[in-house]
N, C-alpha and C positions, 0 to 999 in steps of 0.2 A: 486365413481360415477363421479367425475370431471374427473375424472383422462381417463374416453373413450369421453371425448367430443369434438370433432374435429375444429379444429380451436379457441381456448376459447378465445384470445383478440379481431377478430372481432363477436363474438356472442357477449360480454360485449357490445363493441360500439352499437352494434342493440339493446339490450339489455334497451341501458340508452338512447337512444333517441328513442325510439317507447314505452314505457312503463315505469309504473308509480313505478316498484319495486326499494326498497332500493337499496342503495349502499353495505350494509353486505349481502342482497340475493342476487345479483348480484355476488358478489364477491364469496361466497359460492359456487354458479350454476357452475361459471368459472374456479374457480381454484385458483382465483387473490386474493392481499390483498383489502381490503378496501379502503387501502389510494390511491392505483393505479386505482382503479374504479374513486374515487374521480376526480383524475387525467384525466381520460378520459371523465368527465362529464365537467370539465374546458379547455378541448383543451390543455393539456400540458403535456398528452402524447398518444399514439397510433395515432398521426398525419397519415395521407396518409391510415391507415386500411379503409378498406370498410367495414363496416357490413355487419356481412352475418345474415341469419334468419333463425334461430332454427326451427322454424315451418315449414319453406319447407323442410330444413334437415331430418325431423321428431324428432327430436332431442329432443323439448318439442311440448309442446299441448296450445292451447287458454287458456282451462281449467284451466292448470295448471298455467298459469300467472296470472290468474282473482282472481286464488287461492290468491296467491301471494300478487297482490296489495290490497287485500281488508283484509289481514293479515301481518304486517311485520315482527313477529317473524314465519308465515310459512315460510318451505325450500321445493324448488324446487328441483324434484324430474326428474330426467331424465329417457324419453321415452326409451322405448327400440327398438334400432334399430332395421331397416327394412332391411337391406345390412351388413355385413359382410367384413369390410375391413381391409387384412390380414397386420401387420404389415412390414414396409420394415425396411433391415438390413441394414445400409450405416456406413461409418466413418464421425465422425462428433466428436464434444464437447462432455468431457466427461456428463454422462447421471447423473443428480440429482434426486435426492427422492424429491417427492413432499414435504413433511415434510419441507426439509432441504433448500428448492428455495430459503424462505423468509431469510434465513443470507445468499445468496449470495452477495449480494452489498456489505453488511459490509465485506466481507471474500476479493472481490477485492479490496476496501479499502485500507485493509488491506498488500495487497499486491503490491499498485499503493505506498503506503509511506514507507513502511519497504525494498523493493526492486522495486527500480525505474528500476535495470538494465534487469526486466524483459520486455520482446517485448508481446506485446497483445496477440501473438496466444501463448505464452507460459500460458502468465494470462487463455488465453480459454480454455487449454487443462486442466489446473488445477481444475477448479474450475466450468466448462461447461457453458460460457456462451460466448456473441457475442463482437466484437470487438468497436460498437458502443457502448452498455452498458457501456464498460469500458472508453470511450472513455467521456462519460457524466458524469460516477463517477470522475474521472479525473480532470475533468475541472468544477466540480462543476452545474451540469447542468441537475445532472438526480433529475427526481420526488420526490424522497424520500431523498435529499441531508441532509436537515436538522435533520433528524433524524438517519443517518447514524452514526456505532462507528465501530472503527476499531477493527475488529476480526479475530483469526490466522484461517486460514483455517482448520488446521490440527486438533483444539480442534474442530471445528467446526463437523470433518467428514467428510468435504469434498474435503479432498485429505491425502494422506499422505506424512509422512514427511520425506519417501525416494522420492517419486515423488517431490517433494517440494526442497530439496537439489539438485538432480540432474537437475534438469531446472533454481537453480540459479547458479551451477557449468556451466554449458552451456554458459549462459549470461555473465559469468564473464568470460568466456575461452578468452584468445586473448587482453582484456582491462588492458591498463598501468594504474598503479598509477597514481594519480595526485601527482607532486613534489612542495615538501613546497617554498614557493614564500616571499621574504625575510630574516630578519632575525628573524629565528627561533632556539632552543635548538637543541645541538644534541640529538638522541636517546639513553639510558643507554647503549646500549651495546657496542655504538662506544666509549662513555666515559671512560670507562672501559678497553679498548684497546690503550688508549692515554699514550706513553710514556712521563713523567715529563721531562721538559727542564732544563737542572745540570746550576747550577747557575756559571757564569763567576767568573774564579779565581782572586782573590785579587792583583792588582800590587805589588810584594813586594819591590820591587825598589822604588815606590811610597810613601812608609809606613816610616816615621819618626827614624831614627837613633838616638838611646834615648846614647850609647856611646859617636857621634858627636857633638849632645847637652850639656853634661857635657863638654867633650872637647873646646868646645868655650867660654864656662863660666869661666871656669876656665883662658882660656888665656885671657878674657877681665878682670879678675880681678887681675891679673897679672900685665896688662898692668897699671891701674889704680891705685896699691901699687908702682910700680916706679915711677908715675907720682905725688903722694906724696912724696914719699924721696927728689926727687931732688929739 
């Protein structure tokens, strides 16, 4: 039902300041979470949207919001349009299931800290969404930051994870290593390769003549029995 209603972030904004409906019927009618209605009730997100108004659209009916307000577990139920407007075909981000919108944040996330060396439009193509989004998740700044966890996109469904490799092969194409800065270990393989330095031969010129030794012993004690006799 959400899913034909044209424009649904400025119908919410019309939506939360002309009328007295929840924040779950709002959020229900639109398409949106809860916590991002919330958000647009506090000015801290959908800045700059206009409202637009469901009732000129024909979109809903008086009725059906009086419905609404004077019930909050009633769900709005959308008009049925009066015009037929035919779908257009463009390239764009890829296209998510409504289902699946709400772990989009966590799915960029996820891939704003596991791979930084990806570029936004690569983040977009993956996962369909806008440059600013990511750009909020990023720097901590979107609506729902606090409750954000990081999630692989791939478990999530919404992308795979040939598409997923090949966009970080991409990003990584052409970028040097960074080279270790100080003193650091070599790597095993260069160790491994390290021929042993043969130890310096022994002077043997240097090395004590144990012959020479008796030999002077003997003539000092030689010398020292003549020097008794006489």
């Amino acid at each position: 039902m959400a899913n034909s209603l044209l424009m649904p972030k400025a119908t919410a904004v019309w939506l939360v300041d002309n009328t007295a409906l929840s924040f779950e019927q709002i959020a229900q009618f639109c398409g949106l979470h809860p916590l991002e209605v919330k958000a647009i009730a506090d000015g801290e997100s959908a800045q700059g949207i206009k409202g637009m108004d469901p009732i000129i659209t024909g979109q809903l009916t008086r009725d059906e919001i009086a419905r609404g307000e004077k019930d909050s577990n009633y769900r709005l139920k959308l008009s049925d349009p009066k015009v037929r407007v035919p779908e257009s075909k463009r390239k764009g981000p890829r296209y998510t299931p409504l289902s699946k919108r709400q772990d989009r944040p966590n799915a960029i996330l996820w891939l704003v800290r596991n791979h930084p060396e990806l570029k936004d439009a690569q983040i977009s193509r993956l996962v369909g969404t806008t440059k600013s989004t990511i750009e909020q998740i990023r720097e901590r700044k979107h609506w729902n930051s606090a409750n954000l966890q990081p999630m692989d996109p791939v478990t999530l469904g919404l992308t795979s994870q040939i598409d997923l490799d090949l966009e970080v092969n991409r990003a990584s194409r052409g970028r040097e290593q960074a080279q270790p800065v100080g003193d650091t270990l070599l790597p095993a393989a260069l160790t491994e390769r390290l021929v042993p330095t043969p130890e310096k031969p022994k002077d043997e010129d240097a090395e004590l003549d144990a012959n020479a030794v008796f030999a002077k012993l003997s003539a000092l004690k030689s010398k020292d029995k003549d020097q008794d006799e006489e």
